[in-house]
N, C-alpha and C positions, 0 to 999 in steps of 0.2 A: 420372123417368128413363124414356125412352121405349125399348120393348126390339121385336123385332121378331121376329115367326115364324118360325123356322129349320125346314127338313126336313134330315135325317143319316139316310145309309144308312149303315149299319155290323155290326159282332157285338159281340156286348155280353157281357160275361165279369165275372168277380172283379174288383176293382181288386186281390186279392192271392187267388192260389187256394190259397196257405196259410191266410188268414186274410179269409175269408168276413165279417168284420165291419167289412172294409176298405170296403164298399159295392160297387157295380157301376161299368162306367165300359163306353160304346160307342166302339170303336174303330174311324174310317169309313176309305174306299175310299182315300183319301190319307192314310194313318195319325195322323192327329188323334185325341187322344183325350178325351172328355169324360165328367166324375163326373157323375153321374146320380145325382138328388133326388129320397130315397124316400117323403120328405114331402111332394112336389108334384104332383100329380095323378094321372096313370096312373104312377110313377115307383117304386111297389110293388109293382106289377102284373107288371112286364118280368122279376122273379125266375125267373118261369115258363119265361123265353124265353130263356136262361142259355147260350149259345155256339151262337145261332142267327143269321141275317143279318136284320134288320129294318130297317123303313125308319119315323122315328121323327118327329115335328112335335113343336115345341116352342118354348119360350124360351132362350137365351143368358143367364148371369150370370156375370160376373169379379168371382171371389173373388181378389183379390190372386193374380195371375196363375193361378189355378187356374179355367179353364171348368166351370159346374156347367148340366148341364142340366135343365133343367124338364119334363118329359114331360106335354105335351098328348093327345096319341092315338099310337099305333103299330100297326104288324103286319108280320108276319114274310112275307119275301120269298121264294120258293121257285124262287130259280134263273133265271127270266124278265129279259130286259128292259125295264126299267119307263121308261128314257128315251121310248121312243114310248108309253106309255100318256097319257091324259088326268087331270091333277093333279085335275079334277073328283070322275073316278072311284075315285081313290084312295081320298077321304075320303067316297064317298058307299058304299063299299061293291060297286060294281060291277065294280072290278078284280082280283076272287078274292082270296083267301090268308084270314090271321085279321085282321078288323078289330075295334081296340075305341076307344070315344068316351067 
């Protein structure tokens, strides 16, 4: 199954802010929302980053209609316009904010 690199800007919150053991889930700019995998890579990490705007790479998987994301690298967006920045510079560290790999 060939799965393909996805970027999602979103905020990422509780999937339940009553019950924190619901996992996370980023909800993007078009109200999509996907559970996010604490067991996949950086997808542990993003707890940190808990009702903040980040802009997240990763993989897509449909669970029986449920989108679970894979979290490859993320970091947290501070208000800027990133359409015109360089997708280069995202992932190399030169377009400011927190980056992690």
């Amino acid at each position: 199954m060939a799965r393909n690199f996805e970027i999602l800007r979103g905020v990422v919150t509780p999937a339940n802010w009553d019950d924190w053991s619901r996992g996370l889930v980023i909800t993007t700019d078009d109200d999509e929302e996907y559970v996010i995998d604490p067991y996949y890579g950086k997808g542990e990490q993003i707890i940190d980053f808990i009702d903040r705007y980040l802009e997240v790479g990763g993989f897509l998987r449909d669970e029986g209609g449920d989108v679970t994301l894979m979290v490859k690298r993320f970091r947290e967006l501070e208000g800027r316009d990133l359409e015109e920045e360089d997708d280069d510079a995202l992932w190399t560290g030169r377009a400011g904010g927190a980056t992690t790999r």
